[in-house]
C-alpha positions as CSV (number, residue, x, y, z in Angstrom):
1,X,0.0,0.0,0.0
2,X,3.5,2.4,0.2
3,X,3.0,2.8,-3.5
4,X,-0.5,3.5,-3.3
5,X,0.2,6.1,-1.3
6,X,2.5,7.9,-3.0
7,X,0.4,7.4,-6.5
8,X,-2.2,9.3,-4.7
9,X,0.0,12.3,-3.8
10,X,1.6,12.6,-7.4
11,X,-1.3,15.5,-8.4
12,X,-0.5,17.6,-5.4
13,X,3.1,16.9,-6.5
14,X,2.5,18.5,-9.5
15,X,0.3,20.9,-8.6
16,X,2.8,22.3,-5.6
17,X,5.7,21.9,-8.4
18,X,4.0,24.0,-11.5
19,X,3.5,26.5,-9.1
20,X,6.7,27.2,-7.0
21,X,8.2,27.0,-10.9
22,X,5.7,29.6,-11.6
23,X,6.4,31.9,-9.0
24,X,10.0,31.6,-9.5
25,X,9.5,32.6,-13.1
26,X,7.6,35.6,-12.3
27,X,9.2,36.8,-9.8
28,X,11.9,39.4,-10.3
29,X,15.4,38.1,-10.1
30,X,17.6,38.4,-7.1
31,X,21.2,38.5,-7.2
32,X,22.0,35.1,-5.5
33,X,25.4,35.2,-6.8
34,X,28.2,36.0,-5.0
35,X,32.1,34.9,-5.9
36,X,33.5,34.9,-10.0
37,X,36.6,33.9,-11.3
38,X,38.3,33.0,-14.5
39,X,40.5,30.0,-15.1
40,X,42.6,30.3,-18.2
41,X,44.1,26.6,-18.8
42,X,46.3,28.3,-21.8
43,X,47.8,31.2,-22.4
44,X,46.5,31.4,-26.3
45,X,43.5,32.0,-24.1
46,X,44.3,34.7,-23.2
47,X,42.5,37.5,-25.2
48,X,39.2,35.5,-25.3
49,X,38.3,36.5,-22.5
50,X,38.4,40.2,-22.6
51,X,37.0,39.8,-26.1
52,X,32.8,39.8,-26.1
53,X,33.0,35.8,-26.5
54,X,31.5,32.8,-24.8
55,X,33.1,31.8,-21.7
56,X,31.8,28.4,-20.3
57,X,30.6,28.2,-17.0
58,X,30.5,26.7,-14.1
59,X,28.6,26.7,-10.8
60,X,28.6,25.9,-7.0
61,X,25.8,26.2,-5.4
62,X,22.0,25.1,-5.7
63,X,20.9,24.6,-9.2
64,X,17.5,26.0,-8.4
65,X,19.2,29.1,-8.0
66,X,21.1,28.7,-11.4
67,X,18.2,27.7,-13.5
68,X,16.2,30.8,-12.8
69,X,19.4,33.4,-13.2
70,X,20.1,31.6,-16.7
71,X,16.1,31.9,-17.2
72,X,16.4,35.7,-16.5
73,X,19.5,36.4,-18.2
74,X,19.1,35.6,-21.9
75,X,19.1,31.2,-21.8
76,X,15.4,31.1,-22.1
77,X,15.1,28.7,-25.0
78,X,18.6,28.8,-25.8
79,X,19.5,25.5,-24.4
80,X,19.6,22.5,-27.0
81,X,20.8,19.4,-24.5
82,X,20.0,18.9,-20.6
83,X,21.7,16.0,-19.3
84,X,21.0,15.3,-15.6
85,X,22.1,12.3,-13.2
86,X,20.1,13.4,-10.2
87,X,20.4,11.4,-6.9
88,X,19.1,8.1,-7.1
89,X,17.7,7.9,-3.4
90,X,19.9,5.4,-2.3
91,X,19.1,6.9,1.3
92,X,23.0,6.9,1.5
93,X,25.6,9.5,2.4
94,X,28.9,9.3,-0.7
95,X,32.2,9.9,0.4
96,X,35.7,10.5,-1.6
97,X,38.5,8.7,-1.0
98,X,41.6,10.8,-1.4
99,X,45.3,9.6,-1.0
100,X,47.5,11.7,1.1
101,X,51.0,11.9,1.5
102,X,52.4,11.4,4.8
103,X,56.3,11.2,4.7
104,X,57.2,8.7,2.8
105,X,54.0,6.7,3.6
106,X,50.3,7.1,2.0
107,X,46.8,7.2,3.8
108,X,44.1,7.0,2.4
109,X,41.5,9.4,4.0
110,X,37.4,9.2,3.4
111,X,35.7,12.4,3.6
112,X,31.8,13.3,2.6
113,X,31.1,14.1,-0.9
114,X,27.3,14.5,-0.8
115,X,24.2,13.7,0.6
116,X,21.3,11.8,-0.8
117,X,18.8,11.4,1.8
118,X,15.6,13.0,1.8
119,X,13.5,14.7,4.4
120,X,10.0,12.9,3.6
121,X,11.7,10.5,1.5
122,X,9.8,9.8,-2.1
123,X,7.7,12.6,-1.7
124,X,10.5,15.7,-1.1
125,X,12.6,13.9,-4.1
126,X,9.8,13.8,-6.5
127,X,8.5,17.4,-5.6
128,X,12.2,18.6,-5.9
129,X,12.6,17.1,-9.1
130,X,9.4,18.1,-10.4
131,X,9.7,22.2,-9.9
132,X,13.2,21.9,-11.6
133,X,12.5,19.6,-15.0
134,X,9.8,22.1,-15.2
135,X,12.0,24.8,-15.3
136,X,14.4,23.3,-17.3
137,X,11.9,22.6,-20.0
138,X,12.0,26.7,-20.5
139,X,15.5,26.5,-21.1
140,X,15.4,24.3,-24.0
141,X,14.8,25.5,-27.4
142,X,12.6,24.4,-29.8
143,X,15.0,21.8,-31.0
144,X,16.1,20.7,-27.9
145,X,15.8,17.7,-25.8
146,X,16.7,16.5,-22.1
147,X,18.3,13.3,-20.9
148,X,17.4,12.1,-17.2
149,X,19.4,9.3,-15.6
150,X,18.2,7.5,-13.2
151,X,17.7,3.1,-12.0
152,X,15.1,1.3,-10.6
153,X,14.2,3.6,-7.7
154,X,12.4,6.0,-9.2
155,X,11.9,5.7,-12.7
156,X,8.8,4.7,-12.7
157,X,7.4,7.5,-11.1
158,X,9.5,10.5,-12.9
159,X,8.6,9.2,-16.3
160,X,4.6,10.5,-14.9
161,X,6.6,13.7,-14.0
162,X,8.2,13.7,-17.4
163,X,4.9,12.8,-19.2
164,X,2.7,15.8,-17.7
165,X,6.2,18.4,-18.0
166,X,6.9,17.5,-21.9
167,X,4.3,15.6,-23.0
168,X,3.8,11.9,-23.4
169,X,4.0,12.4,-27.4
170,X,8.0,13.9,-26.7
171,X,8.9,11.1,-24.8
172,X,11.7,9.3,-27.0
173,X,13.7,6.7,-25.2
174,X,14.0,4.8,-22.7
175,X,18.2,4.0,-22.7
176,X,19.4,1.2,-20.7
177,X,22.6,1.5,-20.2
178,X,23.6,-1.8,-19.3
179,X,27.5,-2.3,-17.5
180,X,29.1,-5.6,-16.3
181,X,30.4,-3.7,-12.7
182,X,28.0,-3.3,-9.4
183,X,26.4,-5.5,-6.6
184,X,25.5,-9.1,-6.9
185,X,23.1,-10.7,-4.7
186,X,21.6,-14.4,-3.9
187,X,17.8,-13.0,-3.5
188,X,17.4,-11.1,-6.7
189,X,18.5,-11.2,-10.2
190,X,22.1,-8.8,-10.5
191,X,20.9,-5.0,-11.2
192,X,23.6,-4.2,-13.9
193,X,21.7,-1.4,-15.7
194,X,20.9,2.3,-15.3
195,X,17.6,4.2,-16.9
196,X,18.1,7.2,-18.7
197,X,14.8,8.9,-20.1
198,X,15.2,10.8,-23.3
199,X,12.4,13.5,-23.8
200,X,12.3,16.2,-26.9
201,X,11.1,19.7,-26.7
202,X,8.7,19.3,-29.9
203,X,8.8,17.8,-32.8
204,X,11.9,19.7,-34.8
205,X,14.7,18.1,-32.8
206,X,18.6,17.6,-33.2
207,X,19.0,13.9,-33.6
208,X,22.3,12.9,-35.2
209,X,22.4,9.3,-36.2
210,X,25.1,6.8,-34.8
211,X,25.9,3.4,-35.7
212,X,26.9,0.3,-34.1
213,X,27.9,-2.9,-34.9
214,X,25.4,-5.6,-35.6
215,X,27.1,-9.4,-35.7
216,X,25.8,-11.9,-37.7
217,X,24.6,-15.4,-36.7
218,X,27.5,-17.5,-36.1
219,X,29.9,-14.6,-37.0
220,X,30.0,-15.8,-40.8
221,X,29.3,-13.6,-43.8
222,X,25.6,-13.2,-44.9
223,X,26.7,-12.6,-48.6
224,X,22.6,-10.4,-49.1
225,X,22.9,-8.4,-51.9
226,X,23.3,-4.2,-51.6
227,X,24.1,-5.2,-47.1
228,X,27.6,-4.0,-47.0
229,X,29.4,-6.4,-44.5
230,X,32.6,-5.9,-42.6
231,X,35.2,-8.4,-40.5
232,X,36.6,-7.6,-37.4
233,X,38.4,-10.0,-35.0
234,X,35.3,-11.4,-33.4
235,X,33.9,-12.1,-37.5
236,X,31.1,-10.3,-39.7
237,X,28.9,-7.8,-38.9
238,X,26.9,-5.0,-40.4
239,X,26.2,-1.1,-39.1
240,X,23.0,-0.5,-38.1
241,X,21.4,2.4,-36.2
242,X,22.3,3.1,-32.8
243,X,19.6,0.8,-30.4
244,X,18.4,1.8,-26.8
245,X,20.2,-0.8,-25.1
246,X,24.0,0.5,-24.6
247,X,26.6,-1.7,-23.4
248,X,29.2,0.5,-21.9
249,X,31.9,-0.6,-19.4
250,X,31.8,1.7,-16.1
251,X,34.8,3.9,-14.6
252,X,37.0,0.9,-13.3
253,X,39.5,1.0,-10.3
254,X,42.3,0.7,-12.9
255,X,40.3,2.9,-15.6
256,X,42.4,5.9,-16.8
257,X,39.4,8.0,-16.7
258,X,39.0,7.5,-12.4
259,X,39.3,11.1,-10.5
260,X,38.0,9.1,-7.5
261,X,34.9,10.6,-7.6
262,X,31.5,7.5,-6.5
263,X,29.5,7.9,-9.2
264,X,31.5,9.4,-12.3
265,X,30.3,8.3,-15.6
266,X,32.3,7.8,-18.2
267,X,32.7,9.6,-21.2
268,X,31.5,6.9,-23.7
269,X,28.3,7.3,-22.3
270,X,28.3,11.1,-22.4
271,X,29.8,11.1,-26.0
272,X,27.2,9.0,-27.9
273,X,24.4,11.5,-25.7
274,X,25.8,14.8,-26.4
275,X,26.9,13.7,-30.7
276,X,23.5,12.5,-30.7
277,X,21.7,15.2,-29.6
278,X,23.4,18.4,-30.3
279,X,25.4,19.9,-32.9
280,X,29.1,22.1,-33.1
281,X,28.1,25.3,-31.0
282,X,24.9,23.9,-29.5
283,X,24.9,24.7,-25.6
284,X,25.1,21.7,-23.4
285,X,24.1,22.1,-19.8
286,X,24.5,19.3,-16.7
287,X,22.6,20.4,-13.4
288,X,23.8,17.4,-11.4
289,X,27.4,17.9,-12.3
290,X,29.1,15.5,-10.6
291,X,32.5,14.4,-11.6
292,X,32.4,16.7,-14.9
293,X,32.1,14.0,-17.6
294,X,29.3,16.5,-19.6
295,X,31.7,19.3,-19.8
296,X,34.8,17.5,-20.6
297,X,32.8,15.4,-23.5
298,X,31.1,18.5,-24.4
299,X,34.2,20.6,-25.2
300,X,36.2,17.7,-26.8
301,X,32.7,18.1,-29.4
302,X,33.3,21.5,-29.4
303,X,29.9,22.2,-27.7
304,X,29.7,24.9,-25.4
305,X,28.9,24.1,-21.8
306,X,27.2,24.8,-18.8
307,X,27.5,22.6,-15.0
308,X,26.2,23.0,-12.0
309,X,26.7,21.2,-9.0
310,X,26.4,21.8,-5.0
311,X,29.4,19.8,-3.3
312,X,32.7,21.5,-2.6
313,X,34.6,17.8,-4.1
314,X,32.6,18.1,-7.2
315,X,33.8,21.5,-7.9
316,X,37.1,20.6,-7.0
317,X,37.1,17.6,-9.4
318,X,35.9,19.3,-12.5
319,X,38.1,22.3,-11.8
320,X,41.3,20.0,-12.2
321,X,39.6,18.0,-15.2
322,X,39.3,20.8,-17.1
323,X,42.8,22.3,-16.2
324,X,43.7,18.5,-17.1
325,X,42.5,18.9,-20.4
326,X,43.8,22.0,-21.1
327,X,40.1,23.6,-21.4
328,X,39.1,27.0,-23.3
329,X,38.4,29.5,-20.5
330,X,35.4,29.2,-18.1
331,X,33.8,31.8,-15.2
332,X,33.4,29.7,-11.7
333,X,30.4,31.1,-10.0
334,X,29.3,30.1,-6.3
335,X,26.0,31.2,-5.1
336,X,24.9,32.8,-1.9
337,X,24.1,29.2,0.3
338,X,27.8,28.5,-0.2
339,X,29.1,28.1,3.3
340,X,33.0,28.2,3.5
341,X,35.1,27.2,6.8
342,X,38.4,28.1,5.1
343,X,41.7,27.4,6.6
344,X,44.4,29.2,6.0
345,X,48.1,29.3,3.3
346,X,50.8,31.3,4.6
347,X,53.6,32.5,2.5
348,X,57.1,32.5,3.3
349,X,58.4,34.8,0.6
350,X,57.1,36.9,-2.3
351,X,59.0,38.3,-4.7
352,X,59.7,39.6,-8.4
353,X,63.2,39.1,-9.4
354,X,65.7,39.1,-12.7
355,X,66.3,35.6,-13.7
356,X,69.8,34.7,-15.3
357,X,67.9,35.3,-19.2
358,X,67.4,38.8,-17.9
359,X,63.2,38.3,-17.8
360,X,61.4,39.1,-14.8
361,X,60.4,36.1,-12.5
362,X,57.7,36.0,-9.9
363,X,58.8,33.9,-7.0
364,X,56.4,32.8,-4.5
365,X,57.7,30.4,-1.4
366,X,55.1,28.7,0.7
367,X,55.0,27.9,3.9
368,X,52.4,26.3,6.0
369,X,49.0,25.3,5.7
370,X,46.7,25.3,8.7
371,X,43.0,24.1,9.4
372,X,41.2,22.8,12.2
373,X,41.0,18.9,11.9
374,X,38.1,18.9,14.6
375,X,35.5,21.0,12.4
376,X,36.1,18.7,9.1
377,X,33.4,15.8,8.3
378,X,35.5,12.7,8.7
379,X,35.2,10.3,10.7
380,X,37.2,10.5,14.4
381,X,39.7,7.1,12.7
382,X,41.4,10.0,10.1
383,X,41.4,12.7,12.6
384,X,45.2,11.5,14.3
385,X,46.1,10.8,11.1
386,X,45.6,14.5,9.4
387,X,46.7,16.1,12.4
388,X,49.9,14.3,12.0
389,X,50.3,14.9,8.5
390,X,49.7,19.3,9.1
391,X,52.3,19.2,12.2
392,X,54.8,17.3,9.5
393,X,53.7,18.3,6.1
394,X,50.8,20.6,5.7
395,X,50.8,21.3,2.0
396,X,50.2,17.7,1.4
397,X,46.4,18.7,2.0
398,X,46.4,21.4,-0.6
399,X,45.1,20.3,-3.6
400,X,44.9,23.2,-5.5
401,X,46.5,26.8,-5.8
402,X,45.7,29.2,-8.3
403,X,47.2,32.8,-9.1
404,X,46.0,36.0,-10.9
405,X,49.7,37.7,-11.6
406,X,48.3,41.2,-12.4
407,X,44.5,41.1,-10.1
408,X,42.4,43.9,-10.9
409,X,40.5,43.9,-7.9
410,X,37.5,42.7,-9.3
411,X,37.6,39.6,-11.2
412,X,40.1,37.7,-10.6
413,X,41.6,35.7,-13.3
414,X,43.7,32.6,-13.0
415,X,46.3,32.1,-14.9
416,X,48.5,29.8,-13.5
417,X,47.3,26.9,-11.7
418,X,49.3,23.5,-9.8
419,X,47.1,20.9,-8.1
420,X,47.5,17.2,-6.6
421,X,47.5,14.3,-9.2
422,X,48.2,10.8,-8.2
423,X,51.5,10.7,-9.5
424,X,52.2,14.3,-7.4
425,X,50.7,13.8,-4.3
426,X,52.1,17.3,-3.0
427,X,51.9,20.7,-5.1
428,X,55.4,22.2,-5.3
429,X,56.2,24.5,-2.5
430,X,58.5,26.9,-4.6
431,X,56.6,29.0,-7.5
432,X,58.3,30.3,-10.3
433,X,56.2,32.5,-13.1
434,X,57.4,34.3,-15.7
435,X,54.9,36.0,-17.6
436,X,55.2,38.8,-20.2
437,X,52.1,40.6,-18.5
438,X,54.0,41.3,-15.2
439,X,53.8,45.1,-14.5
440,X,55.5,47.1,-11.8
441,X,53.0,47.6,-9.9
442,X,50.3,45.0,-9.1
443,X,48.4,43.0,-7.2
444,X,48.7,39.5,-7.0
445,X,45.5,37.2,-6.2
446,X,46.4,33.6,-4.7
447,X,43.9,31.1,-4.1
448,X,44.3,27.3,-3.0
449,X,41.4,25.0,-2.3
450,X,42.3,21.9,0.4
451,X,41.6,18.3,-0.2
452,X,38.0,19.0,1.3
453,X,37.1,22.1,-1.0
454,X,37.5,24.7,1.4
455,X,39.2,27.7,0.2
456,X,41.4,30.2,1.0
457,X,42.5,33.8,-0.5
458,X,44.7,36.3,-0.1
459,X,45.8,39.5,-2.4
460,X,49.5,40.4,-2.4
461,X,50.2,44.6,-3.4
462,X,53.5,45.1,-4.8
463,X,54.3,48.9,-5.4
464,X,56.5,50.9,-6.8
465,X,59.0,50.1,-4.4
466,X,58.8,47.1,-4.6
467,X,57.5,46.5,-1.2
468,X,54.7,43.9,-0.8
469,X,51.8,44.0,1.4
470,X,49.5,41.4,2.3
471,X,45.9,42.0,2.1
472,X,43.3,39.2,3.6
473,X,39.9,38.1,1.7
C-alpha cells in the first residue's frame, strides 16, 4: 500500500511543483550570486576572455538558484541538451576517498562528498525534481531535448513527471545503459543497468544518427545483396542504427578515466548522448554535475557548456579535469548558500626578481597550511592521522592553488594553476612564473582550495618600491 500512497500524492506533487516553478518565473530576479573567477588553462587563451566571446561556465551552489538566473538572463530557450544524473535515493551518504601523503608513507582518508537522503523520503525527491525539469523545459529551445538518468528507484514515477512536464507524445527513449560492474546478490537477479529517459522539446529536434555494430549469426558472412558487411576480429557484422540498449563498461579501479569521484560516468556514455543530440556550437548544460564528464565530452565536441553542482569535491574535481585537459576559459560562480570554513596558506616569501635570461620572475615560497582537523566531516579514525600529517607536512592537504599575476581587484583571473595528481601527491612549495604581463606595480591574487574544497584567498600589493603588502579576503 507504500506505493499506493505515493500514486495518490503525485497530483498535489505536480500541482505544488507547476507552481513554486511559476512563481520563480515571475518573480523578479535576485542576485544570488556571490564569488567569479576565470580559469585560463592556456595562455593562447588569453585574449578570449576580454573579447565579447563565450566563456563556459561553471557553478557551486544550488541549481535552483542557477536555472532561474540563466532563465532571466538571456538562456530562455537557448538551451539545446540537458543532461542530468540526479540522486538516485539510495538513502546513502557518498564519500571521496583521497590519498594523502604522509612522509614517505600514504593514507588513504574518506571524507563526505554528498548527501542523498531525503527529508519525507519519495515525496521531497519527486517534488524537488518536479519544480526543476519544469523549469528546465523553459530552457530548452525548440529543438532541444533533455536526458534524465536514473535506475530502478524511481523511474517509474519520474517518467509521470516527465509525461505531464513534456508531453507523453515527446517522450523518445528509454536507454538502458547496461555495464558488467555493481552488486550481486543471492535473492534477486544482478541489477547491472541504469535508466536514462530521453524527452524532446517538440517535434523539430537535433537527432544525429550513430551506428553500431550488428554481428551476424555465427559470425559468418551473410553474402545479401546491396548489405555491406565488414570483418573484425570477433567475425562479420553490419552497421546499423544506434539501439536503446547501450553496453558500456563503467569507470573501473584501474580505468584511466578515475578522478576518485562515487558515481563518475564515463565519457563513452556522455559522447554518444551529447553527438547525438546536439550539434558544433549547441549549448550543453548538466545540473547534477558531478564528476564533470558532460563538460569535458562537451568541449572535446566543441559544444559549449554549462555545469552545476552543490558539493565542494565536485567543484574541486571538474576544476582540475578541465585544467587536465587544457580547457578553453570558463567563469566559476558560487551562489549565496555557499558556506566556507576556510583554513588558511601562509607564505614565506614573495618576490619579483631578474632571472639569469634577464626576464622578470615572480617567486612565490610557501610555507604552512593550517585548518582545524576537529571542524572537518570525517570520521574520528582520520582525525590523528591528518593532524599528524599538518604538524609534519601541511601542504600535502592542498590540492589546489591558483594565481592572478596582475589582479584587478574585481575579477580575478587565474592564470597559473598546480594541483594534486596521483602521481604528485604534493603541489610544489617553490613557485616560479614568468609572464610577459607582469607590470610594476600589481596585485597578486592567490587562491588554494584543500583536499575537502575549502578555500582560502589572499591579495599580495607590490608597489612601486617594490615592497609587498598582504591584504586578507
Amino acid at each position: 500500500m507504500a506505493d499506493l500512497s505515493i500514486i495518490e500524492k503525485l497530483p498535489q506533487i505536480i500541482k505544488n511543483g507547476t507552481e513554486e516553478a511559476r512563481n520563480i518565473l515571475d518573480r523578479p530576479l535576485e542576485n544570488l550570486i556571490t564569488e567569479k573567477e576565470i580559469i585560463i588553462t592556456n595562455s593562447n587563451y588569453r585574449e578570449i576572455v576580454y573579447k565579447d566571446k563565450w566563456i563556459n561556465q561553471l557553478y557551486r551552489g544550488d541549481n535552483l538558484i542557477v536555472i532561474e538566473k540563466l532563465l532571466k538572463e538571456g538562456y530562455k530557450g537557448k538551451i539545446d541538451l540537458i543532461y542530468i544524473d540526479p540522486p538516485f535515493l539510495t538513502k546513502t551518504n557518498y564519500m571521496g576517498r583521497i590519498t594523502v601523503k604522509n612522509g614517505e608513507e600514504k593514507e588513504i582518508i574518506e571524507h563526505f562528498a554528498y548527501r542523498d537522503t531525503w527529508e519525507d523520503g519519495l515525496i521531497t525527491y519527486l517534488q524537488t525534481l518536479y519544480t526543476r525539469l519544469y523549469l528546465m523545459r523553459e530552457l530548452l529551445s525548440d529543438k532541444g531535448s533533455i536526458y534524465v538518468h536514473l535506475d530502478y528507484r524511481t523511474i517509474h514515477y519520474v517518467k509521470i513527471l516527465m509525461d505531464q512536464i513534456f508531453g507523453g507524445e515527446n517522450f523518445l527513449n528509454e536507454i538502458i545503459w547496461a555495464y558488467k560492474s555493481g552488486g550481486v546478490s543471492k535473492r534477486y537477479y544482478s541489477r547491472k543497468h541504469d535508466n536514462i529517459l530521453v524527452y524532446s522539446k517538440g517535434e523539430d529536434y537535433i537527432f544525429n544518427v550513430q551506428k553500431e555494430k550488428s554481428y551476424n549469426r555465427g559470425f559468418k558472412p551473410y553474402r545479401f545483396k546491396e548489405v555491406e558487411e565488414f570483418e573484425d576480429e570477433l567475425g562479420w557484422y553490419t552497421l546499423v542504427n544506434l539501439r536503446d540498449v547501450w553496453h558500456i563498461d563503467m569507470v573501473g579501479r584501474t580505468s584511466k578515466e578515475r578522478v576518485g569521484y562515487d558515481t563518475q560516468k564515463p565519457e563513452e556514455l556522455l559522447q554518444r548522448i551529447i553527438y547525438s543530440s546536439s550539434n558544433e556550437g549547441s549549448i550543453v548544460v548538466d545540473f547534477f554535475a558531478g564528476s564533470g564528464t558532460t563538460g569535458i565530452v562537451a568541449e572535446k565536441l566543441n559544444r559549449k557548456w554549462i555545469m552545476v553542482d552543490k558539493g565542494a569535491l565536485s567543484l574541486n574535481t571538474i576544476n582540475k579535469r578541465l585544467i587536465e585537459s587544457k580547457s578553453s576559459p570558463y567563469n566559476i560562480f558560487k551562489t549565496k548558500n555557499v558556506f566556507n570554513e576556510p583554513g588558511k596558506l601562509f607564505i614565506k616569501n614573495l618576490a619579483i626578481i631578474e632571472n639569469e635570461e634577464g626576464v622578470e620572475e615572480l617567486n612565490i615560497e610557501l610555507d604552512r597550511y593550517i585548518i582545524d582537523i576537529d571542524e572537518i566531516d570525517v570520521k574520528d579514525k582520520y582525525k590523528d592521522k591528518l593532524k599528524e600529517i599538518l604538524l609534519k607536512e601541511s601542504l600535502a592537504l592542498i590540492d589546489f592553488i591558483g594565481i592572478d599575476i596582475n589582479y584587478d581587484g574585481r575579477i580575478p583571473v587565474i592564470s597559473w594553476q598546480d594541483y594534486r595528481t596521483n602521481d604528485k601527491l604534493i603541489i610544489d612549495s617553490n613557485i616560479k612564473i614568468m609572464d610577459k604581463n607582469l607590470k610594476d606595480s600589481r596585485k597578486i591574487y592567490i587562491k588554494c582550495v584543500d583536499i575537502f574544497g575549502f578555500e582560502y584567498s589572499t591579495v599580495y600589493e607590490i608597489n612601486s618600491e617594490r615592497m609587498v603588502i598582504c591584504q586578507e579576503s
